[in-house]
C-alpha positions, 0 to 999 in steps of 0.5 A, spaced: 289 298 280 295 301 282 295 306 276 288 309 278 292 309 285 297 314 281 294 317 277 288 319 282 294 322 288 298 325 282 290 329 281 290 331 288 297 333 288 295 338 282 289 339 285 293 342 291 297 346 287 291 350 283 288 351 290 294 355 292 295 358 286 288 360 287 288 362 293 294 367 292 290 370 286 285 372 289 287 374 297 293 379 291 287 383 288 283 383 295 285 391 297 279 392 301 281 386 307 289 389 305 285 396 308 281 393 313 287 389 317 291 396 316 286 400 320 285 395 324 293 395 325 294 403 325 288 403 331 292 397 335 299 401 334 295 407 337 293 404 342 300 402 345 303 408 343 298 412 347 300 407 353 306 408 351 307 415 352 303 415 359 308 411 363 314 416 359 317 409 354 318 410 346 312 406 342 317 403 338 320 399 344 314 395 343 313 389 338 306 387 336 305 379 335 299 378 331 296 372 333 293 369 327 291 361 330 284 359 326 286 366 321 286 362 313 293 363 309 289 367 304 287 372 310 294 373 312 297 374 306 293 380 306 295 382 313 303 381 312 301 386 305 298 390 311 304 391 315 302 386 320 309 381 319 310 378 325 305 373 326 303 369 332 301 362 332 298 357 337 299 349 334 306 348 330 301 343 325 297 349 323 303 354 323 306 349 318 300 349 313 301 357 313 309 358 313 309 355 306 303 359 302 305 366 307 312 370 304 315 375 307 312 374 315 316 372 321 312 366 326 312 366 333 309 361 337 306 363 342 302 356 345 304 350 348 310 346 344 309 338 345 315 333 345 313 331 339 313 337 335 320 340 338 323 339 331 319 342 326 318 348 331 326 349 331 326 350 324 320 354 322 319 359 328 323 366 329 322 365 337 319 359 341 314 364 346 313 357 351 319 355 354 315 353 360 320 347 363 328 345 363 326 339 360 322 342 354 329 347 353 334 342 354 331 339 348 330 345 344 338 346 346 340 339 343 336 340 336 337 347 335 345 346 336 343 340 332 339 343 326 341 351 327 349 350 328 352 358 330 345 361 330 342 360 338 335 359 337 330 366 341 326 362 347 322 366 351 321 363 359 314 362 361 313 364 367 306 363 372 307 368 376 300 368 379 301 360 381 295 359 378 293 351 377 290 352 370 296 355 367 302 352 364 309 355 366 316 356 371 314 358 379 318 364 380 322 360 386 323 354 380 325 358 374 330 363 379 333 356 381 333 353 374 335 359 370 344 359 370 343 352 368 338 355 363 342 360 361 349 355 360 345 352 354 349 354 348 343 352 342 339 357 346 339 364 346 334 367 352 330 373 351 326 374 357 320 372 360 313 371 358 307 370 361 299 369 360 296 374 364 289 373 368 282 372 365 279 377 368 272 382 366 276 388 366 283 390 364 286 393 370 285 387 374 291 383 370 295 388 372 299 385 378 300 379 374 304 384 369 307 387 375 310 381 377 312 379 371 316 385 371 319 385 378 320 377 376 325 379 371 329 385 375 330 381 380 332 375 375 337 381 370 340 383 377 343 377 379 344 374 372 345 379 367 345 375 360 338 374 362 335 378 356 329 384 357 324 382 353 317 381 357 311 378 353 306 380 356 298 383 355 293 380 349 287 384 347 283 385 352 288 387 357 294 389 351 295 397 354 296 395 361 301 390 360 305 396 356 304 400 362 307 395 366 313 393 361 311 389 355 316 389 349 311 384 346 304 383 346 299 378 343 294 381 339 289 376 336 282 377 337 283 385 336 286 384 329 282 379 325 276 378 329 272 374 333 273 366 332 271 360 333 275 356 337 273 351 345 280 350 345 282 355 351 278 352 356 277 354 364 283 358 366 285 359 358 284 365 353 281 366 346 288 369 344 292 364 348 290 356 349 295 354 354 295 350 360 295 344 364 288 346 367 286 344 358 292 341 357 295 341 350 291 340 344 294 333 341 297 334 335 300 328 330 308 326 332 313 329 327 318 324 326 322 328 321 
């Protein structure tokens, strides 16, 4: 019994592993979806560099974040080998099951951080997008100092500039109050603010969300310098309004890979970002590592 126990984990794991190597074969000699994620890339690239343009800013100060939540591993291979090497993800347990099998992508994550998954977030994410409290930072700073000694690990402040009761994140008065203390923790390195803009039928109207992130982080920068000037900001339906506000980071999903099935993001919510007490955070298994 027990060696039919071993033997049939032993096939899984073989299984497992030729599943992966199979998966990588074929996504490598796959040119088509290679070029169709490479115009896909060029045309959203065009669009905020005319966005850019028309408010007198460099395109180049803009970084594109992929965001690839529900997108296969083998799909991503093929947009990283596209040019599109910085890839945005909603769930830790899901970015994981892709970090393994992606060479040569940077991951943020850009939906909610549980308690829970705090430990695998600090040592698999380039940036941490959702810092939307003092107590979830004061964690990530003991971890990071813990797990990633000399190297600050990149948060952005979320903010809930519209104080809109269906989304997560810092009130404007809460995170002025909060944020030397914030800015005092030595694990952290603050890039600057994020925010989820509007779920609205025409972009224009996500504008004044934009607007007063922006005015949020001048006002914040002004009195307290070490605050960083990154504003993540703008998705695909409003991407181009929020680089004419300011945006330094914009979170492309549905633009870039297609429409996708997913009921997570709910009432106040958005397809490219599921974020919200409104939903509340999908429950993901505890990590205990």
């Amino acid at each position: 019994m027990l060696g039919s126990a071993f033997a049939l984990g032993h096939l899984t794991r073989r299984d497992r592993f030729m599943s992966v190597s199979t998966d990588l074969q074929r996504s490598a000699s796959d040119p088509a979806e290679v070029a169709a994620l490479a115009a896909a890339r060029a045309r959203i690239l065009g669009r905020i560099g005319a966005a850019a343009r028309r408010v007198g800013r460099e395109p180049g100060e803009v970084r594109l974040v992929a965001v690839s939540k529900t997108v296969e591993a083998s799909r991503l291979r093929a947009a990283v080998a596209a040019g599109l090497e910085l890839l945005g993800e909603n769930r830790v347990q899901e970015a994981l099951a892709k970090i393994e099998t992606v060479p040569g992508a940077a991951w943020h994550l850009v939906g909610p951080l549980q308690a829970n998954k705090a430990r695998r977030a600090v040592t698999s994410f380039a940036m941490i997008e959702t810092v939307d409290s003092a107590a979830l930072a004061v964690r990530l700073d003991r971890l990071a100092t813990e797990l990633r000694p000399d190297r600050p690990l990149p948060v952005l402040l979320e903010v809930n500039v519209d104080a809109d009761p269906a989304k997560a994140g810092f009130g404007t008065e809460q995170l002025g109050a909060a944020l030397p203390a914030l800015l005092d923790l030595p694990g952290l390195d603050v890039r600057g603010l994020m925010t989820v803009g509007r779920l609205v039928a025409e972009p224009e109207a996500a504008r004044p969300t934009f607007v007063a992130l922006r005015r949020l982080s001048e006002a914040l920068r002004g009195r307290e310098p070490r605050l960083g000037p990154d504003l993540s900001m703008g998705m695909s339906d409003d991407f181009e309004v929020a680089v004419e506000e300011g945006a330094t980071l914009v979170r492309v999903g549905r633009a870039i890979f297609g429409e996708r099935p997913d009921h997570r993001h709910g009432p106040g919510g958005h397809p490219d970002h599921a974020h919200g007490p409104g939903t509340g955070p999908v429950t993901e298994p505890a990590d205990h590592r």
